[in-house]
VMD Tcl script that draws the C-alpha trace (Angstrom):
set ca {
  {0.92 -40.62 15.77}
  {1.67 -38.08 13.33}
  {5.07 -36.50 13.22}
  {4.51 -32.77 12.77}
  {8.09 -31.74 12.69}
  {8.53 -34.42 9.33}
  {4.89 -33.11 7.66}
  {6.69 -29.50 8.13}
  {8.96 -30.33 6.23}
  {7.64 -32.46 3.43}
  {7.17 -31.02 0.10}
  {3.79 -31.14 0.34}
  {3.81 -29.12 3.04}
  {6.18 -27.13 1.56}
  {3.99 -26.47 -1.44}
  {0.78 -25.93 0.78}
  {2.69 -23.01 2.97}
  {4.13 -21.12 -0.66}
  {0.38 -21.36 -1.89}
  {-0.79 -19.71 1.66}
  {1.12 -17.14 2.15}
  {1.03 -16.04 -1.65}
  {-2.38 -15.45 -0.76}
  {-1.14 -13.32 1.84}
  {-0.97 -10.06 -0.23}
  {-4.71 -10.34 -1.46}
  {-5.76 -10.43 1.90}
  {-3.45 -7.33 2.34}
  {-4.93 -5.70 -1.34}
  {-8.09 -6.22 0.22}
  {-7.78 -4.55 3.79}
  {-6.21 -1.44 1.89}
  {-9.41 -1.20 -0.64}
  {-11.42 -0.40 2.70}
  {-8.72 1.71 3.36}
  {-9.75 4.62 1.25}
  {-13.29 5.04 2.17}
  {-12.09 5.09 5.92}
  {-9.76 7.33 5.12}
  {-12.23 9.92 3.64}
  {-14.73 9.40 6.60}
  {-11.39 10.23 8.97}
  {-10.63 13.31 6.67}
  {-14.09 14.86 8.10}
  {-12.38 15.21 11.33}
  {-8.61 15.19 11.04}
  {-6.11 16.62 8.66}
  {-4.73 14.02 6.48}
  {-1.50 14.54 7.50}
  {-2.16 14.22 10.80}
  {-4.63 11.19 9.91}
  {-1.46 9.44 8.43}
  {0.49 10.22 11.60}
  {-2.40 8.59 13.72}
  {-2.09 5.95 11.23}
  {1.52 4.73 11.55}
  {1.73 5.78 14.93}
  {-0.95 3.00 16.35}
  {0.49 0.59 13.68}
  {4.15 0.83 14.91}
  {3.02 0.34 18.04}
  {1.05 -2.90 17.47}
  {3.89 -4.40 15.50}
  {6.51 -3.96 18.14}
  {4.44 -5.73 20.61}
  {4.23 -8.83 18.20}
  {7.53 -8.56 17.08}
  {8.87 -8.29 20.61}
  {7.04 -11.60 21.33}
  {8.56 -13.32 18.85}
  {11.80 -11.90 18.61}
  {13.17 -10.40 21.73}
  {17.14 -10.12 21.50}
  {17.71 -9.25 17.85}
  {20.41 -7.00 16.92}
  {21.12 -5.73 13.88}
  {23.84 -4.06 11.89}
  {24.56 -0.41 11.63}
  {24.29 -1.00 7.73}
  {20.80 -2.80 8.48}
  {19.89 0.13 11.02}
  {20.04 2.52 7.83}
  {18.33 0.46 5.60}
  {15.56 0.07 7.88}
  {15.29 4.16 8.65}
  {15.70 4.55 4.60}
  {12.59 2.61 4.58}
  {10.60 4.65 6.73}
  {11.34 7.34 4.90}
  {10.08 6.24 1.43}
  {7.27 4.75 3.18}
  {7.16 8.19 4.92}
  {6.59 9.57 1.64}
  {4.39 7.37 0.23}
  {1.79 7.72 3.03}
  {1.93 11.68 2.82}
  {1.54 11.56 -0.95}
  {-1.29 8.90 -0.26}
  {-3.63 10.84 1.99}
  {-3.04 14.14 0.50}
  {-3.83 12.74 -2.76}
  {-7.28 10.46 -1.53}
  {-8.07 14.04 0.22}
  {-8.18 15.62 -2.92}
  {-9.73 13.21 -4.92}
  {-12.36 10.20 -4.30}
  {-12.30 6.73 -2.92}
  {-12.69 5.04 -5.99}
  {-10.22 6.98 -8.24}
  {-7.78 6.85 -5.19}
  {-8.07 3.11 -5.23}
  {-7.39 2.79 -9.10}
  {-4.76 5.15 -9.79}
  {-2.60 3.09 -6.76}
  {-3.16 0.15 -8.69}
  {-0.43 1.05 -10.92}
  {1.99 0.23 -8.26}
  {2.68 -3.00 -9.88}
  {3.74 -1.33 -12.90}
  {6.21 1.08 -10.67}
  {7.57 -2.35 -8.48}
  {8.54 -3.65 -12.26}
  {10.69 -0.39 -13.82}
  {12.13 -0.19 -10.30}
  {13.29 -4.05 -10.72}
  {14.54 -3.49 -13.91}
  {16.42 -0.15 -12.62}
  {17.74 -1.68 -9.34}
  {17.50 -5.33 -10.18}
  {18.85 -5.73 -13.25}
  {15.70 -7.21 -14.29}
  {14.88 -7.69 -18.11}
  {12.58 -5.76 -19.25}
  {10.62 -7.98 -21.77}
  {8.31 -7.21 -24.64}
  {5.53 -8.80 -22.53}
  {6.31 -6.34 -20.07}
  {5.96 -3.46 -22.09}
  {2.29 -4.37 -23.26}
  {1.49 -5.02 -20.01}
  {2.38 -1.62 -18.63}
  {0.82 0.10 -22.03}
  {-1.96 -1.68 -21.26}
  {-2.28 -0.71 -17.61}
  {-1.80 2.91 -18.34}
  {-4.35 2.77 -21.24}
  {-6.83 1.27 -18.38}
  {-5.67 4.08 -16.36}
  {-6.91 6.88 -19.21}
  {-10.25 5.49 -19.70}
  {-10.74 5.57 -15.52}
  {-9.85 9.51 -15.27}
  {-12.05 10.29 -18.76}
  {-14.88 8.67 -16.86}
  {-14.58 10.83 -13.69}
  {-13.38 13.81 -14.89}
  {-13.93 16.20 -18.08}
  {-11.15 17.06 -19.77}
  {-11.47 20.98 -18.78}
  {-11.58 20.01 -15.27}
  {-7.90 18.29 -14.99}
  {-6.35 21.59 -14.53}
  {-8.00 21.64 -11.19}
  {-7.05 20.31 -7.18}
  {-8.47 16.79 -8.58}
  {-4.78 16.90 -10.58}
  {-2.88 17.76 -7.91}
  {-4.77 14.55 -6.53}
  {-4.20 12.11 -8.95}
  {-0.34 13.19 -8.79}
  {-0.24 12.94 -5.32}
  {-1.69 9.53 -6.03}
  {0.90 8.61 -8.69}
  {3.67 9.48 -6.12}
  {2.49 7.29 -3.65}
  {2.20 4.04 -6.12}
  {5.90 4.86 -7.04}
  {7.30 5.14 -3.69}
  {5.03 2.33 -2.23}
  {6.96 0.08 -5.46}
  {10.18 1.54 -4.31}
  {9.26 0.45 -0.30}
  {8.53 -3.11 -1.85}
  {11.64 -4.00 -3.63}
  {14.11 -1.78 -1.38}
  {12.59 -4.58 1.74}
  {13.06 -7.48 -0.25}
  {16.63 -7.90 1.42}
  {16.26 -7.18 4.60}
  {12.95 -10.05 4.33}
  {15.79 -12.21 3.10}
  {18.10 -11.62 5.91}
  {15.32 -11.16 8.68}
  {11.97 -11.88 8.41}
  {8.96 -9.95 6.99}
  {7.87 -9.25 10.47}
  {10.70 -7.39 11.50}
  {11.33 -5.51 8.23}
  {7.33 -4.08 8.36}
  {7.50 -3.44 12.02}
  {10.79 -1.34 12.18}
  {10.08 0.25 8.72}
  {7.06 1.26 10.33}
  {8.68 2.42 13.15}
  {11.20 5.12 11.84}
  {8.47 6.16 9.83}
  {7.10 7.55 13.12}
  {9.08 10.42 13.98}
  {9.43 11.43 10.16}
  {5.86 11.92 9.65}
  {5.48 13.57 13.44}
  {7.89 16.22 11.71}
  {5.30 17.04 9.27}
  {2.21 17.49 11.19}
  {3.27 21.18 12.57}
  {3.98 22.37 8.84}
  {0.31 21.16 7.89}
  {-0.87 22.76 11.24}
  {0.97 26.01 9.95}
  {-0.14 25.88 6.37}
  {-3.95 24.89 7.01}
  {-4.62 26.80 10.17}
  {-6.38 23.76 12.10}
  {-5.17 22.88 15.60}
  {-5.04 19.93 16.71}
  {-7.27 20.79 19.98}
  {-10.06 21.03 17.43}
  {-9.92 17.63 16.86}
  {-13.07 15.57 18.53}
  {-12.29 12.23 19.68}
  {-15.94 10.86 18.39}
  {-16.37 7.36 18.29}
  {-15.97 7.01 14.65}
  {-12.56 8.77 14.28}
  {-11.62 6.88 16.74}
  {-12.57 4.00 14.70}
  {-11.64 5.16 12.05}
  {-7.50 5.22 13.33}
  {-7.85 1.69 14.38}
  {-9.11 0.31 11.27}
  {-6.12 2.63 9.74}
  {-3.46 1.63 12.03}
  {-4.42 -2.04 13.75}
  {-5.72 -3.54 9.88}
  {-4.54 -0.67 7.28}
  {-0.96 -0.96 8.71}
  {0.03 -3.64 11.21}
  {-1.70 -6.63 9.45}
  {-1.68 -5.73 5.76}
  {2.29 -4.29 5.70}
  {3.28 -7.82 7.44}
  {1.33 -9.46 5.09}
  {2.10 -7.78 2.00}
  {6.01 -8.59 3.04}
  {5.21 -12.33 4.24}
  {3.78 -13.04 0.67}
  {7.23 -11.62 -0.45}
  {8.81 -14.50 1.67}
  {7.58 -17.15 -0.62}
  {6.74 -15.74 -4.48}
  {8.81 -12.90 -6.42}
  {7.83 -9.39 -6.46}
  {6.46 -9.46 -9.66}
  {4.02 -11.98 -8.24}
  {2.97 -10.36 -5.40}
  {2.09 -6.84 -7.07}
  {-0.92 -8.84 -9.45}
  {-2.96 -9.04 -6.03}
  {-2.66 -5.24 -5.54}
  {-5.86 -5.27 -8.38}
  {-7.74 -6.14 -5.58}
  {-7.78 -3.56 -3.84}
  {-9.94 -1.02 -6.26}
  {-12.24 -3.50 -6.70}
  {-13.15 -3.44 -2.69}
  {-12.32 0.56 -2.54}
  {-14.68 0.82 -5.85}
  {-17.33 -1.47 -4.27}
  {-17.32 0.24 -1.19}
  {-17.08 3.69 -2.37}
  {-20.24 3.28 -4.25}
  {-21.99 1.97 -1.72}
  {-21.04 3.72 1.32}
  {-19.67 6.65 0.35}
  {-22.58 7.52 -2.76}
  {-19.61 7.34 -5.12}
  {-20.89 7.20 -8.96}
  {-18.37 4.56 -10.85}
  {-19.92 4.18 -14.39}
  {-19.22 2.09 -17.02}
  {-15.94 3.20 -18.04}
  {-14.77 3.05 -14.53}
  {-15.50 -0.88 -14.92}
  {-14.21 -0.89 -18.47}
  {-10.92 0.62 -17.21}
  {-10.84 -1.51 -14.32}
  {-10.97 -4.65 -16.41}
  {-8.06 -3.40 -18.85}
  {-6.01 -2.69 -16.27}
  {-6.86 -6.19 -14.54}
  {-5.64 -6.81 -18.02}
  {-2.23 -5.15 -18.33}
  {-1.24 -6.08 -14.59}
  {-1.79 -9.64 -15.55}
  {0.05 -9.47 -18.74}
  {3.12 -7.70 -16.43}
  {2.29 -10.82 -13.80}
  {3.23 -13.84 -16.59}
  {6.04 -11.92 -17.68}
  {7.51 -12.01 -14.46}
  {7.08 -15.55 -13.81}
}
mol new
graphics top color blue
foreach p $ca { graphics top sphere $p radius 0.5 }
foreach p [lrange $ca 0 end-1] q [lrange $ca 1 end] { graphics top cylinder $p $q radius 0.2 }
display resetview
């Protein structure tokens, strides 16, 4: 008979559960590529603002019935108790910038421009870390933003960047910089807890934060929330947003974190325009073109050049 508490903890096993759960953040980078052409059907119906609330709201609320099965009596510091609500508030931010921005522009650019997270989770390393910022590093993130450039001449004309599609793409900017900020500022409270519990209570100060928001956007837009129609696919639309956008991709985007270094995990975030491109094209009647793909590639490029250098 085998013994499974000794092949737990042989270094083969070892090995084989590093290797898994690395591959936890591409399965994450790939739930939040569909997450963008969702989130444009949902914006037909709901506010985005209000769409992000919906958002966090159902995924809080899925977490903390997992994470109450598998941790019932936890208690944690005061200083922990802050860290956690300072994470809901970045994350806070990063959401609001995130649907605002994806509102304003289009599935595929949305997906793209958030790719530069990576390049945001390094500089914050090196700012908070006391990370080195190599040479290899640098061409990586040139290289990146030079990806980034050819992407927005393809979608845009140059005369047309002083319009709402600017506001967009700095809405979009905001969010890849604060969603780099919510990854390292976690990374110690994974260490001391779990990833888990740091994604589910993130998630849930981040709750009452965003609720705050939803009467200014009421106030400033002018829609009520009574005109909101419950149709089938809003509905479905929140669930994908909340149950697979939220619950399942934040835990696994921190699990991932558990096992490989930050610089690691951010590489698999280039997965995610790929599936919003894909999907934006084909569901949404999104024209990429040829620089989109040319941009895509050389800023699968830079991220990769920024992954080795981390390693």
């Amino acid at each position: 008979m085998i013994d499974l508490g000794t092949l737990r903890n042989s270094p083969s096993a070892a090995v084989l559960a590093t290797y898994m759960f690395a591959l936890a953040p591409l399965a994450a980078a790939g739930l939040w590529g569909g997450l963008y052409v969702v989130s444009m059907w949902g914006f037909d119906a709901v506010p985005p603002i209000t769409l992000a609330f919906f958002r966090i709201a159902v995924g809080a609320a899925v977490l903390l019935v997992v994470v109450r099965a598998f941790y019932p009596r936890r208690q944690f510091t005061r200083r922990d108790v802050l860290s956690f609500g300072g994470l809901g508030l970045v994350v806070t931010a990063s959401m609001a910038t995130q649907f605002l921005g994806t509102a304003l522009t289009t599935a595929s650019q949305g997906s793209l421009i958030t790719v530069l997270t990576p390049i945001f989770t390094i500089l914050l390393g090196v700012t908070l870390l006391d990370e080195r910022l190599s040479g290899r590093l640098v061409v990586g993130i040139l290289t990146a933003t030079a990806g980034t450039v050819v992407v927005l001449s393809g979608q845009y004309e140059l005369a047309e960047l002083a319009g709402a599609a600017t506001a967009g793409i700095v809405l979009l900017l905001g969010a890849s910089a604060t969603w780099a900020l919510y990854t390292v500022w976690g990374k110690p409270l994974i260490d001391r807890y779990s990833a888990l519990e740091a994604a589910t209570y993130s998630c849930v100060a981040a709750v009452p934060m965003l609720a705050l928001l939803v009467p200014l956007e009421v106030a400033t837009t002018g829609e009520s929330l009574r005109s909101i129609e419950p149709t089938l696919g809003v509905v479905a639309a929140v669930l994908y947003l909340g149950v697979f956008g939220t619950a399942a991709a934040w835990y696994l985007w921190y699990k991932g974190m558990e096992y490989v270094d930050a610089s690691v995990i951010s590489t698999f975030f280039f997965f995610q325009p790929i599936v919003g491109g894909i999907l934006g094209a084909t569901m949404l009647g999104e024209s990429l073109g040829p620089r989109f793909v040319l941009g895509g590639v050389v800023m699968a490029v830079g991220v990769s050049i920024v992954s080795m250098a981390g390693r």
